[in-house]
MDTraj code that builds the backbone (N, CA, C; nanometers):
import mdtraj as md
import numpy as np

residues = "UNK UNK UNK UNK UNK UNK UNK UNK UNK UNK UNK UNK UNK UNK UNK UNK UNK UNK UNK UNK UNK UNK UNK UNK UNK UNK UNK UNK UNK UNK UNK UNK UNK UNK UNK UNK UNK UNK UNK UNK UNK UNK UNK UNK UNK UNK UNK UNK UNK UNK UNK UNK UNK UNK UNK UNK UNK UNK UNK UNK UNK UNK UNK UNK UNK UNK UNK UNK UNK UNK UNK UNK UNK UNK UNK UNK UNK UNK UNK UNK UNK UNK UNK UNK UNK UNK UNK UNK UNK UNK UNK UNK UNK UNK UNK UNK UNK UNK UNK UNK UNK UNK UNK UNK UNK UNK UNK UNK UNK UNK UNK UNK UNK UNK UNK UNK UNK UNK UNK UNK UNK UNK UNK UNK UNK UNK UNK UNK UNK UNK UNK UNK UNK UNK UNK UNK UNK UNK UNK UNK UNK UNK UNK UNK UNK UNK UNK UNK UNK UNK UNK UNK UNK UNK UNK UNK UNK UNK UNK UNK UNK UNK UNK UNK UNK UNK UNK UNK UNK UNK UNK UNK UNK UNK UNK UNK UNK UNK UNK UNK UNK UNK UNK UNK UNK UNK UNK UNK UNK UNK UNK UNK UNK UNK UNK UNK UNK UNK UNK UNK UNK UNK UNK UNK UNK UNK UNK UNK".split()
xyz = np.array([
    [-0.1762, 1.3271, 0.3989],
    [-0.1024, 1.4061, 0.4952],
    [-0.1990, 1.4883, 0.5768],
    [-0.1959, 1.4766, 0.7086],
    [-0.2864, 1.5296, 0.7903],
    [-0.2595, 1.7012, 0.7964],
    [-0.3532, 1.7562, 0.8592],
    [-0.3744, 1.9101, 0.8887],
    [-0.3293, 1.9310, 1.0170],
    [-0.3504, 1.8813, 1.0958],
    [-0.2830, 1.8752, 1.2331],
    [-0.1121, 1.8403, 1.2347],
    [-0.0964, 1.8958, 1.3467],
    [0.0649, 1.9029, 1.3714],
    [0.0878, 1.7443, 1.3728],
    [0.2231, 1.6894, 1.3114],
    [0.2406, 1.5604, 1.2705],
    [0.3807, 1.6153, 1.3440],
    [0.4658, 1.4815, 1.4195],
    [0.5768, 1.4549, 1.4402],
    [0.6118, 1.3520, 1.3739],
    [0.8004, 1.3555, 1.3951],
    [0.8376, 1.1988, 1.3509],
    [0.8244, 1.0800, 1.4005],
    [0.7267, 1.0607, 1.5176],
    [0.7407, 1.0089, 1.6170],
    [0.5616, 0.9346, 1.6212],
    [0.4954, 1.0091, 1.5233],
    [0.3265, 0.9640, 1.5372],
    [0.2552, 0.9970, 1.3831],
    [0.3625, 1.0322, 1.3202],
    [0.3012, 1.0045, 1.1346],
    [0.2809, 0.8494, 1.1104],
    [0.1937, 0.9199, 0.9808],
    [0.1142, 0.7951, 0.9168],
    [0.2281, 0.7051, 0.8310],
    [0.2663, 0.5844, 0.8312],
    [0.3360, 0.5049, 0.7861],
    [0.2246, 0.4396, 0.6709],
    [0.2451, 0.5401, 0.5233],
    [0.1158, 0.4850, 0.4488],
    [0.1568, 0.4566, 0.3117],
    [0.3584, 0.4694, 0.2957],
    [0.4251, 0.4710, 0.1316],
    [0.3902, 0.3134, 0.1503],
    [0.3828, 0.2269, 0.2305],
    [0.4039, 0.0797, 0.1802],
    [0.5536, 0.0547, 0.1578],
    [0.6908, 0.1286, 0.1978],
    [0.8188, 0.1018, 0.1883],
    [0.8827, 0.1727, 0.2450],
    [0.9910, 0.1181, 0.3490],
    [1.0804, 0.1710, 0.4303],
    [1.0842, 0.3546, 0.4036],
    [1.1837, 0.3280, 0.2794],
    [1.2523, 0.4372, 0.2560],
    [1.1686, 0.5722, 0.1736],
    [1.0343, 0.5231, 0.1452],
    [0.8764, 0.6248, 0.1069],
    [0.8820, 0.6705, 0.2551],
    [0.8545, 0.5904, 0.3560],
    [0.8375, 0.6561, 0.4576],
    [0.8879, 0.7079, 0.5071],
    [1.0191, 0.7082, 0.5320],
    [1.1611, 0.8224, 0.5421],
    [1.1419, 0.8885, 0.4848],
    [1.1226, 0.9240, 0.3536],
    [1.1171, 1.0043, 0.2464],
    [1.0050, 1.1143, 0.3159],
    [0.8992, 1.0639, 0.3874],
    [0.7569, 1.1297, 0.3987],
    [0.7905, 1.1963, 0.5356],
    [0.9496, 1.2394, 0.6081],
    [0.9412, 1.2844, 0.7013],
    [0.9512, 1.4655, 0.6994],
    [0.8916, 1.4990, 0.6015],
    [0.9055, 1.6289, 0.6011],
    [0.7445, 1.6873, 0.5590],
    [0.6503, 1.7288, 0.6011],
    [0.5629, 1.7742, 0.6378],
    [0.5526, 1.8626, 0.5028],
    [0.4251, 1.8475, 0.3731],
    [0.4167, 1.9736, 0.2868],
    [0.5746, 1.9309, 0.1431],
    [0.5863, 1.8328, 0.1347],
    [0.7221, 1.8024, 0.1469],
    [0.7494, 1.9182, 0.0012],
    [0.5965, 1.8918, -0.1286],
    [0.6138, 1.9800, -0.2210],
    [0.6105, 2.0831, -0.2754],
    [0.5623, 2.1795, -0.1204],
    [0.5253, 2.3235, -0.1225],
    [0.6774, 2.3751, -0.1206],
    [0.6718, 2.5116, -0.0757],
    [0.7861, 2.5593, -0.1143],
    [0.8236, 2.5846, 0.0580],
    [0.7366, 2.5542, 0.1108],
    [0.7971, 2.5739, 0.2688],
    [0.7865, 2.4475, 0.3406],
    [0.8625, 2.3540, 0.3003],
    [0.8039, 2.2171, 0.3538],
    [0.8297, 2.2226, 0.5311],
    [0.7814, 2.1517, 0.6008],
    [0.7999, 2.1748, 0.7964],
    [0.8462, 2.0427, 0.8033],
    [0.9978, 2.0732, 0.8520],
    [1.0883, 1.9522, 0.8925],
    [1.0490, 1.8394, 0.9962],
    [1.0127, 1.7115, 1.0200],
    [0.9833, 1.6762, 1.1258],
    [1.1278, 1.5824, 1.1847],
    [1.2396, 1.6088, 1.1441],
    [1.3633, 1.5424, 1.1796],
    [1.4364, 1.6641, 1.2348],
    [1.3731, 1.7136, 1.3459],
    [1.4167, 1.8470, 1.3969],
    [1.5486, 1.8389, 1.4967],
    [1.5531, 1.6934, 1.5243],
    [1.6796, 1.6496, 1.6401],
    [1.7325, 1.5628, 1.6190],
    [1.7877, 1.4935, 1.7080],
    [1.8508, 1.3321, 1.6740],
    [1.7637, 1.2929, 1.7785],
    [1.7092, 1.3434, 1.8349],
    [1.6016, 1.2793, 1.9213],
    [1.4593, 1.1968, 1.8542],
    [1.4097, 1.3033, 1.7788],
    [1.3011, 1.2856, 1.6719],
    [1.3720, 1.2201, 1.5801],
    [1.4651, 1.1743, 1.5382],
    [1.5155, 1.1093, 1.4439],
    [1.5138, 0.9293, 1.5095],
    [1.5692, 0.9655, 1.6418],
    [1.4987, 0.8115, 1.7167],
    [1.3974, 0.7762, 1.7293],
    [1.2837, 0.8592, 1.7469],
    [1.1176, 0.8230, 1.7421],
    [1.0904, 0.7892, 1.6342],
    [1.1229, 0.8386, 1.4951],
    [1.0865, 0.7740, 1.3841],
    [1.1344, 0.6121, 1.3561],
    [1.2211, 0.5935, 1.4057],
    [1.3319, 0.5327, 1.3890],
    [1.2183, 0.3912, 1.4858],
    [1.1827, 0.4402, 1.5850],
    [1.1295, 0.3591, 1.6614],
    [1.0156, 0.2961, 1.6242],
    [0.9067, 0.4271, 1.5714],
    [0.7712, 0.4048, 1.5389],
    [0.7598, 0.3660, 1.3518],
    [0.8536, 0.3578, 1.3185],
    [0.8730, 0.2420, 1.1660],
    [0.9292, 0.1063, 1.2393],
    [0.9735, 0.0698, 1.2962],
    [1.0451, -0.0431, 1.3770],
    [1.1432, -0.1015, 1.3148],
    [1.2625, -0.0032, 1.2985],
    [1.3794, 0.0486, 1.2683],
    [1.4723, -0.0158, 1.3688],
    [1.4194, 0.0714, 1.4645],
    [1.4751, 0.0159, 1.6058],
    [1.3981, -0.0519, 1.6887],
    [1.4487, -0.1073, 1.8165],
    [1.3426, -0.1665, 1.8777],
    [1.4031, -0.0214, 2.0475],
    [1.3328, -0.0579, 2.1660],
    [1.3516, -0.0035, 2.2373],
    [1.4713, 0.0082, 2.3401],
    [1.5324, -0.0988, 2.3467],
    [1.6695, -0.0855, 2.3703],
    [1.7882, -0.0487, 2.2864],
    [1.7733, -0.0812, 2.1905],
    [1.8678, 0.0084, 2.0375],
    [1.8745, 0.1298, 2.0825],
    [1.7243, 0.2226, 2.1336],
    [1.6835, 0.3099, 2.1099],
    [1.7401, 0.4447, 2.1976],
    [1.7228, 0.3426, 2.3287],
    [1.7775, 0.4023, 2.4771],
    [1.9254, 0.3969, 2.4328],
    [1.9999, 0.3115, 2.4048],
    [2.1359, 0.2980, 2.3608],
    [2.1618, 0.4206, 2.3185],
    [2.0950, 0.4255, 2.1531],
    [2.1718, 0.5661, 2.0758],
    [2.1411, 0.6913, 2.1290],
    [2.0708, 0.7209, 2.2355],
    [2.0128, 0.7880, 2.2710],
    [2.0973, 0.8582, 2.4027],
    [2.2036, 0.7774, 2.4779],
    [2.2367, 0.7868, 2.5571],
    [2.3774, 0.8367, 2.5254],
    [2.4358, 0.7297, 2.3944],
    [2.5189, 0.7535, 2.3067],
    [2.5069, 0.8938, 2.2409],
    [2.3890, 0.9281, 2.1746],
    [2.3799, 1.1064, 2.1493],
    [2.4155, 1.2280, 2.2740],
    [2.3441, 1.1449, 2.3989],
    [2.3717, 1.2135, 2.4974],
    [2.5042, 1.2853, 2.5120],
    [2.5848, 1.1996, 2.4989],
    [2.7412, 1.1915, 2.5364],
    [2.8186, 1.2352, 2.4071],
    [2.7750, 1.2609, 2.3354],
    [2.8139, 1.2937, 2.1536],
    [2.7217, 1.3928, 2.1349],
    [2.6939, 1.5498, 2.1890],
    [2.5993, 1.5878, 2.0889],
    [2.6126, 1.6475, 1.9427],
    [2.7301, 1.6680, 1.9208],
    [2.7511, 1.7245, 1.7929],
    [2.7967, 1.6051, 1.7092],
    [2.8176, 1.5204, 1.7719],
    [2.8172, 1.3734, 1.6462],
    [2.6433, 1.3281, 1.6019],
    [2.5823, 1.3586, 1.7334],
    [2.4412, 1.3167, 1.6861],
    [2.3855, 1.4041, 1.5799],
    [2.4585, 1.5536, 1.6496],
    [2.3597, 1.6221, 1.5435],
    [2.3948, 1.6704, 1.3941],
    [2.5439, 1.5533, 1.3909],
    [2.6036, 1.5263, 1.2251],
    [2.5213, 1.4276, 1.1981],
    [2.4969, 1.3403, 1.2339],
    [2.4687, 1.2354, 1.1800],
    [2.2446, 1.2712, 1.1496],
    [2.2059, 1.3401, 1.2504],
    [2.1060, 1.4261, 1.2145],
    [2.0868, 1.4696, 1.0792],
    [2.1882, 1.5501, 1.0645],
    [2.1639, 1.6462, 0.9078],
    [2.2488, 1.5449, 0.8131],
    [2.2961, 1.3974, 0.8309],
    [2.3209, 1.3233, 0.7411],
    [2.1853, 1.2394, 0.6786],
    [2.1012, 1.2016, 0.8099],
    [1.9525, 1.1692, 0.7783],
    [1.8591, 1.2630, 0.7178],
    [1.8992, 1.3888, 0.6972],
    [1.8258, 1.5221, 0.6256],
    [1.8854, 1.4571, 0.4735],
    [2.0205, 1.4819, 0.4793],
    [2.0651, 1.5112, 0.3115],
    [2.0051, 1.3388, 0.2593],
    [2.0677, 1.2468, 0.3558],
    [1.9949, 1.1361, 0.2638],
    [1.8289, 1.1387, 0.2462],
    [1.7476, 1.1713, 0.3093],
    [1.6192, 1.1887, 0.2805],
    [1.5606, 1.2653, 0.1962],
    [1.6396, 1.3654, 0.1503],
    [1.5919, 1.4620, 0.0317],
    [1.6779, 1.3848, -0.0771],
    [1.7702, 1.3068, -0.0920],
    [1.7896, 1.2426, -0.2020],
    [1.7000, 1.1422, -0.2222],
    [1.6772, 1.0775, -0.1065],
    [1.5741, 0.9329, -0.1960],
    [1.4423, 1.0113, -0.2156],
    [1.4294, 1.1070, -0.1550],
    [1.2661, 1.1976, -0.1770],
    [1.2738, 1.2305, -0.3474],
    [1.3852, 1.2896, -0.3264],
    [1.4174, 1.3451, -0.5190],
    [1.4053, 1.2388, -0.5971],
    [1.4936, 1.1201, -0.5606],
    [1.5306, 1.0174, -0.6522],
    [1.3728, 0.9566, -0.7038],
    [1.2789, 0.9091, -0.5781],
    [1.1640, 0.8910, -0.6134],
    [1.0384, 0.9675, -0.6838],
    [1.0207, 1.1101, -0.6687],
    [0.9565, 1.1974, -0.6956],
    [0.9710, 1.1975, -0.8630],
    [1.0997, 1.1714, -0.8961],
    [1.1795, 1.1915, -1.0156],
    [1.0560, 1.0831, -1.0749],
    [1.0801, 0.9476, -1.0461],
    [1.0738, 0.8226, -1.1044],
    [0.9013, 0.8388, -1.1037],
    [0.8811, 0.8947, -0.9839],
    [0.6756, 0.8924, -0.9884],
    [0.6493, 0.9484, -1.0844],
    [0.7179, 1.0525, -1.1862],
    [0.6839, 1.1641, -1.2491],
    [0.7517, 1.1328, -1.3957],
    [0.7929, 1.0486, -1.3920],
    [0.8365, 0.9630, -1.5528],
    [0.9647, 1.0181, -1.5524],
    [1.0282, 1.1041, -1.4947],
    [1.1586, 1.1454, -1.5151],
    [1.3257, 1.0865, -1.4344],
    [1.4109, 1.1268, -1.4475],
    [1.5032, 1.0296, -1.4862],
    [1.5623, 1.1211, -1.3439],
    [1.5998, 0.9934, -1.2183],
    [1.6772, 1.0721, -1.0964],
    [1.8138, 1.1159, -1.1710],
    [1.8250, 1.2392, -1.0336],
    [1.9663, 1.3363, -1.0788],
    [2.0943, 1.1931, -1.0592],
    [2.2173, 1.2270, -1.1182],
    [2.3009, 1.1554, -1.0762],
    [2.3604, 1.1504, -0.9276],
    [2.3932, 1.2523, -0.8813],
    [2.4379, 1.3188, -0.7505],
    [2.3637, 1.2506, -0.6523],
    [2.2180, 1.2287, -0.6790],
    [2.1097, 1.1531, -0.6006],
    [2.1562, 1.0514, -0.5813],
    [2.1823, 0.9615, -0.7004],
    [2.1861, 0.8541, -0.6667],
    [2.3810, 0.7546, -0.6388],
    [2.4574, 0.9083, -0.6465],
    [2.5927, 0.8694, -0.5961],
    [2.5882, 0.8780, -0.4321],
    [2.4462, 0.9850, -0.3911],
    [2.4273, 1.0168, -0.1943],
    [2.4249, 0.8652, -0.1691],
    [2.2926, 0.8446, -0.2292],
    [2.2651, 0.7266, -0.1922],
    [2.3316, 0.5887, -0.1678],
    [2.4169, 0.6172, -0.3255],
    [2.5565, 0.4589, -0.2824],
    [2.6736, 0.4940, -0.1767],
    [2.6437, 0.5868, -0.1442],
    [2.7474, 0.6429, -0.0579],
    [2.6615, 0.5971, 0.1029],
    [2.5503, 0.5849, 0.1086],
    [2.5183, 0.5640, 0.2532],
    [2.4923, 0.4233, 0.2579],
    [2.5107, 0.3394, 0.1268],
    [2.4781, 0.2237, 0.1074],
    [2.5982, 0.1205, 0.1259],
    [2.7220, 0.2169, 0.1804],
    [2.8473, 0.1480, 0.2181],
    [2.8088, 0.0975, 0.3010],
    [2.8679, 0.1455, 0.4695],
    [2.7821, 0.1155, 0.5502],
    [2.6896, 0.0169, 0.6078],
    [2.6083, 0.0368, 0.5345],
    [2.4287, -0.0576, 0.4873],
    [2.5325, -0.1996, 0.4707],
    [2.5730, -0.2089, 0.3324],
    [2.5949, -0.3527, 0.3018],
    [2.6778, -0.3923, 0.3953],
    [2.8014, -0.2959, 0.4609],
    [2.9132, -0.3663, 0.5177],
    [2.8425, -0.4231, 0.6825],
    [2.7431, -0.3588, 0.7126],
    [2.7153, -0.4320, 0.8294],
    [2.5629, -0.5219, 0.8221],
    [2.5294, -0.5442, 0.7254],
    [2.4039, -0.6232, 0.6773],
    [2.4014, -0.7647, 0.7279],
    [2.3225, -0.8484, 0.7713],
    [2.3900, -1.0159, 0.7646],
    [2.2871, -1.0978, 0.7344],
    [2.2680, -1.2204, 0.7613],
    [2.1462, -1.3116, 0.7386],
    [2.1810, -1.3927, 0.8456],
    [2.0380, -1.3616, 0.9379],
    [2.0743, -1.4731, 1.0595],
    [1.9372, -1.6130, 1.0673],
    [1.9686, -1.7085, 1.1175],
    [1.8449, -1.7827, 1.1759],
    [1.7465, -1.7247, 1.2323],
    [1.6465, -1.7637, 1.2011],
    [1.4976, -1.7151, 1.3290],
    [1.4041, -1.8518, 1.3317],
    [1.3466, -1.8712, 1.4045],
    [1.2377, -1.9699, 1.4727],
    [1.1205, -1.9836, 1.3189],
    [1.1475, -1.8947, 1.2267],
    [1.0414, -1.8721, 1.0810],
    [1.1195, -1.8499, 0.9799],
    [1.2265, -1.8993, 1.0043],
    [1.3340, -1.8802, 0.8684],
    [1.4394, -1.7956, 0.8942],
    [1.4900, -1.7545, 0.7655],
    [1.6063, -1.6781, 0.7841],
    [1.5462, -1.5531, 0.7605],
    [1.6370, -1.3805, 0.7843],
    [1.5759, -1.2724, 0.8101],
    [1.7375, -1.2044, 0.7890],
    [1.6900, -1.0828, 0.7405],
    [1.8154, -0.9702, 0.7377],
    [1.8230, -0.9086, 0.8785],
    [1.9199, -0.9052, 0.9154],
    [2.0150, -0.8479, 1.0747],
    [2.1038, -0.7798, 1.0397],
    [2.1644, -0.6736, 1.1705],
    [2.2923, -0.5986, 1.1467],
    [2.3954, -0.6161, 1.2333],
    [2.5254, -0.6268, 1.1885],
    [2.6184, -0.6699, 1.2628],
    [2.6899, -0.5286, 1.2912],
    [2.8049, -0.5202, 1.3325],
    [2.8620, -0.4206, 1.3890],
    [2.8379, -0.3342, 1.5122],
    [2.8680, -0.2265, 1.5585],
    [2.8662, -0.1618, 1.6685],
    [2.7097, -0.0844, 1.7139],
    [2.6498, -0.1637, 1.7909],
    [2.5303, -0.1390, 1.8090],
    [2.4923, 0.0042, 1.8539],
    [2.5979, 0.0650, 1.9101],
    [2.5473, 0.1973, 1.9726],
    [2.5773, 0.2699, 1.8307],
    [2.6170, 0.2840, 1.7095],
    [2.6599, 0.3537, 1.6350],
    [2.5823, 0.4662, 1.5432],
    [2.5774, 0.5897, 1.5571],
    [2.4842, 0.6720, 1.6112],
    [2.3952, 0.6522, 1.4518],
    [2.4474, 0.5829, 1.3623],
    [2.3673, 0.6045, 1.2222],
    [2.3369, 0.5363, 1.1772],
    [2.3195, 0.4206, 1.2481],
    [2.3059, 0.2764, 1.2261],
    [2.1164, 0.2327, 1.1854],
    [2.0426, 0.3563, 1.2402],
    [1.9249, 0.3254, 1.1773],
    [1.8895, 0.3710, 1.0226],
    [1.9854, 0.4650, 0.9546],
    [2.0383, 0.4715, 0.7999],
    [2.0495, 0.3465, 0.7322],
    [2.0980, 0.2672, 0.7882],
    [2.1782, 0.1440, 0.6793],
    [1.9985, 0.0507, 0.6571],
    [1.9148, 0.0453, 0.7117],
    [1.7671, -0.0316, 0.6684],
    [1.7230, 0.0507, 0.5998],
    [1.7370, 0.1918, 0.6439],
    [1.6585, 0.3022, 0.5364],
    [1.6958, 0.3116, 0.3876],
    [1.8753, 0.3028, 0.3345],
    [1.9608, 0.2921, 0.2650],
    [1.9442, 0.1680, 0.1643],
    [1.9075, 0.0308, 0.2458],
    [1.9366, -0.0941, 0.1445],
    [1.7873, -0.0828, 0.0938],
    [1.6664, -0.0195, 0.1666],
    [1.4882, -0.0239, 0.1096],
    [1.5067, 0.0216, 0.0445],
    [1.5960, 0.1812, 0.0357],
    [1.5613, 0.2771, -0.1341],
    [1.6558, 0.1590, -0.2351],
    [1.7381, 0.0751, -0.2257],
    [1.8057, 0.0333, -0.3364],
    [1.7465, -0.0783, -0.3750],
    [1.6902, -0.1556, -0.2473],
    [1.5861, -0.2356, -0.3108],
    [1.4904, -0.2331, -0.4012],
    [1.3933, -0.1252, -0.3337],
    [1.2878, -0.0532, -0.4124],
    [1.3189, -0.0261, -0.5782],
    [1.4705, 0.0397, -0.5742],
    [1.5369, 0.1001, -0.7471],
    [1.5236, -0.0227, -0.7862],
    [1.5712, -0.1191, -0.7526],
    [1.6244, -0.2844, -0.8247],
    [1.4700, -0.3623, -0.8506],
    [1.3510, -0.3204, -0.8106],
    [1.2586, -0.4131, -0.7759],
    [1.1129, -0.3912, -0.8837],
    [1.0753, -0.4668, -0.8876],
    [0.9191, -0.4813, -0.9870],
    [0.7993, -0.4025, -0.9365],
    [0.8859, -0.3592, -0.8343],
    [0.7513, -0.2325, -0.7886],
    [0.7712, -0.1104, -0.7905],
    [0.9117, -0.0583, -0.8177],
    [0.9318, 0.0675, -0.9098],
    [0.8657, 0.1267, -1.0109],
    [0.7805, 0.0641, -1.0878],
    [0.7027, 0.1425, -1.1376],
    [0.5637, 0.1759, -1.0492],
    [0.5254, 0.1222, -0.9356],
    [0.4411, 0.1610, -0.8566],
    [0.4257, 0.2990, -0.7792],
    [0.5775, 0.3344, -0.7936],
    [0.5842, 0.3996, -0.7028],
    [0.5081, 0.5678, -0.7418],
    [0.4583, 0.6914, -0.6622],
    [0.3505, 0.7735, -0.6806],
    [0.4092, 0.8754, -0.6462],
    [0.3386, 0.9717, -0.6646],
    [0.3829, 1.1097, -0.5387],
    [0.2233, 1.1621, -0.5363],
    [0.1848, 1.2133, -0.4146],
    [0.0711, 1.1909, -0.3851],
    [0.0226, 1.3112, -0.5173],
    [-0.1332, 1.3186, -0.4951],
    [-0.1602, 1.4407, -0.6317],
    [-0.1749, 1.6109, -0.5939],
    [-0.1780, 1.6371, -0.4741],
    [-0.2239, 1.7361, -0.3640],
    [-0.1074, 1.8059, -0.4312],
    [-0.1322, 1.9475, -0.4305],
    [-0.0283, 2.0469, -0.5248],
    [0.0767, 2.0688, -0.4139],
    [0.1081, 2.1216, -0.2903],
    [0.1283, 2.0848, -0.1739],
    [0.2003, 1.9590, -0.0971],
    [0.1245, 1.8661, -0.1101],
    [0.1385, 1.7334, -0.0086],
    [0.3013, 1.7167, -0.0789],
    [0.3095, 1.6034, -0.1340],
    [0.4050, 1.5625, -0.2322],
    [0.4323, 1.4258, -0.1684],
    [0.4270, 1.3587, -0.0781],
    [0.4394, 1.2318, -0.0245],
    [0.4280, 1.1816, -0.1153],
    [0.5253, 1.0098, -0.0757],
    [0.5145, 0.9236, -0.1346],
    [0.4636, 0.7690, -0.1213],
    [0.4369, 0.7425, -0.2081],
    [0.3666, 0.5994, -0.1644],
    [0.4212, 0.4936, -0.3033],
    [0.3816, 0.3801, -0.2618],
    [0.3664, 0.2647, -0.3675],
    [0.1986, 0.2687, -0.3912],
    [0.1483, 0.2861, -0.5428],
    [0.0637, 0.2228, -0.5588],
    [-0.0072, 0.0722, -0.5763],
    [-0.0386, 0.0194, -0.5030],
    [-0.0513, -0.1229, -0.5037],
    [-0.2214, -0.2033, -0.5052],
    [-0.2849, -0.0477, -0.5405],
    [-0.4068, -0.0957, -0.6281],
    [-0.4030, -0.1993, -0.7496],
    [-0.5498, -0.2329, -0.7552],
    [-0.5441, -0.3377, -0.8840],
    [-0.5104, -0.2544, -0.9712],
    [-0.6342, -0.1342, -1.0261],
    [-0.5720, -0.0607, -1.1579],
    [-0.5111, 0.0378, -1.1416],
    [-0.4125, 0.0413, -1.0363],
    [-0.3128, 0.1817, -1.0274],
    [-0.3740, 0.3262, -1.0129],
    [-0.4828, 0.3261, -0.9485],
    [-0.5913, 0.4465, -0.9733],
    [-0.5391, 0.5008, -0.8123],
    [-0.4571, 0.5023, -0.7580],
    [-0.4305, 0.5515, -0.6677],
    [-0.3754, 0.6942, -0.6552],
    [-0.4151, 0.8096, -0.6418],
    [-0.3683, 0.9373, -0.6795],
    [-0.3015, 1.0286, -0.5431],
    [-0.3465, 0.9451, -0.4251],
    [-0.3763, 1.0519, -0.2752],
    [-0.3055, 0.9825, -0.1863],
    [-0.2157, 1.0392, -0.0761],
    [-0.1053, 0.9820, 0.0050],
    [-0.2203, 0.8723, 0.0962],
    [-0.3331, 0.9504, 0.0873],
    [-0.4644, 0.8825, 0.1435],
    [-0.5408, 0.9236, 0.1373],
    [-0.6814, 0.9090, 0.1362],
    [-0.8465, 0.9539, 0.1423],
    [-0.8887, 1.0253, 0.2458],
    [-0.8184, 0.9664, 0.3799],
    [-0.8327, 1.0401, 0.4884],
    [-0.7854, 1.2103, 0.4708],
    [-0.6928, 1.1772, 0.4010],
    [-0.6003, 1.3247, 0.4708],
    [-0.6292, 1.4036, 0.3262],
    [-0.5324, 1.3937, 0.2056],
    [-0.5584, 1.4524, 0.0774],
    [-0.6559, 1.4439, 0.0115],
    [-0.6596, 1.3219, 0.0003],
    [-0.8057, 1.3188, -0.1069],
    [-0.9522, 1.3665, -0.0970],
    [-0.9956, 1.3658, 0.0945],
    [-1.1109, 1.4547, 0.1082],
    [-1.0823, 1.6052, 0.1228],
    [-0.9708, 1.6381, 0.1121],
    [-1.0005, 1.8165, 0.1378],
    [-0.9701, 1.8158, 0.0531],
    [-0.9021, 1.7486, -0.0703],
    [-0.8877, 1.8042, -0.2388],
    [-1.0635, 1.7447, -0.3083],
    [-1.1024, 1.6470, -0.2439],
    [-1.2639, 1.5907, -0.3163],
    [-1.3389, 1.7133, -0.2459],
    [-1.3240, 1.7640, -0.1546],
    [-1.3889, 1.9021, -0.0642],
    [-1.3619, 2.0236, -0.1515],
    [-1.2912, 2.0443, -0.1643],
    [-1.1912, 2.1793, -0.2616],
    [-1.3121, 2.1986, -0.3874],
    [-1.2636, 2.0731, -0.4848],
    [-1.3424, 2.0744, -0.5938],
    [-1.4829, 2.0492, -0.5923],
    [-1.5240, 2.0072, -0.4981],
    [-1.6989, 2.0223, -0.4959],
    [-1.6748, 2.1670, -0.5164],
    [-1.6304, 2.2073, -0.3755],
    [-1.6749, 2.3927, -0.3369],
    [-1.6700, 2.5143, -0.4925],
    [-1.5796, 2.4190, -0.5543],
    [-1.5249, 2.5276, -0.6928],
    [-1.6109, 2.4469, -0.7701],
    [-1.6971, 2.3889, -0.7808],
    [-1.7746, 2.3753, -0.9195],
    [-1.9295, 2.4023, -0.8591],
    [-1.9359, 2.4346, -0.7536],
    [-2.0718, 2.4843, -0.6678],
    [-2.0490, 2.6186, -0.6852],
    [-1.9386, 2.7098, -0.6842],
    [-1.9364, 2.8269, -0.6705],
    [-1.9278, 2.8670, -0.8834],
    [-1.8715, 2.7639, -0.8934],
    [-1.8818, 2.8245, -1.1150],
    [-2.0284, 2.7997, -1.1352],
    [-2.0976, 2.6999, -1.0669],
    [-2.2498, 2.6821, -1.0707],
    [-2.3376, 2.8044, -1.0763],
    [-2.2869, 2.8562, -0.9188],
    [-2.3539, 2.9381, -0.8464],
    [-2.3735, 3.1162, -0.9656],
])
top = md.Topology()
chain = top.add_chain()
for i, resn in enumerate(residues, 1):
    res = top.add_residue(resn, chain, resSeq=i)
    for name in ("N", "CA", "C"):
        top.add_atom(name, md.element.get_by_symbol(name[0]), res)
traj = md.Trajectory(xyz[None], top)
């Protein structure tokens, strides 16, 4: 997690899974003052965009659609808040050997209506591929990919991969997908050198 100001719109896409990276839209996520980056339904489309969630006409759509709806957008806003602190919990839980809350994981089947009822399997030129059917402008419609990744992820052989970074602070999440699971840091770039920085400085100064 970087030191510089991060939006939802130009963060690092580094969990290796949809709904890690949703999860990772809150800045500090394990301090006690985490900095929201789903501050609008606007920023909720940039994320939406820059995971490729949406593509750019989806984008202009819901966007135009929020226009004309702002207090539906900005329900469906703080519906992308509450589901994101549940799959954040649900996972954090599981990185940490402990057992998600129930409530977590009733949010979650609850946004996973939705998800399945407009899910489909269409043709492509490289096989077949998951698509969504239903009302394209529909302001929450980039939920239902975010929704079926966390249930995937629960159902899948890489659940035990899954991490929370080690930074007392950071709390992001990732899949570890090292050979020997020695993965501790949302990344090297961001946590791991100012925590490998940290602890030089404190065993130079017990030296000293």
């Amino acid at each position: 997690m970087s030191e510089n100001v991060l939006t939802a719109g130009n963060m690092k896409l580094l969990a290796g899974s949809l709904c890690l990276d949703f999860a990772n839209t809150a800045n500090w996520h394990k301090s006690e003052q985490p900095v929201e980056l789903l501050t609008s339904y606007d920023e909720l489309i940039d994320w939406s965009r820059h995971a490729g969630v949406l593509n750019e006409q989806e984008s202009d759509q819901l966007l135009s659609q929020a226009s004309a709806n702002p207090s539906d957008a900005e329900a469906v806003r703080a519906q992308a808040v509450e589901l994101r602190e549940a799959i954040y919990r649900i996972f954090a839980s599981i990185a940490n050997d402990e057992r998600p809350d129930v409530e977590d994981l009733e949010l979650l089947n609850g946004a996973l209506g939705p998800a399945l009822a407009n899910a489909r399997i269409v043709e492509g030129q490289d096989g077949f591929t998951w698509d969504w059917a239903g009302d394209e402008i529909s302001l929450d419609r980039m939920l239902w990919p975010v929704a079926r990744s966390a249930a995937e992820l629960l159902a899948s052989a890489q659940l035990n991969r899954a991490r929370q970074c080690a930074d007392e602070k950071c709390g992001w999440l990732f899949l570890d997908m090292s050979r020997n699971r020695s993965r501790r840091w949302c990344s090297m770039e961001y946590c791991g050198n100012r925590n490998k920085a940290r602890n030089y400085y404190h065993r130079h100064q017990a030296a000293s």
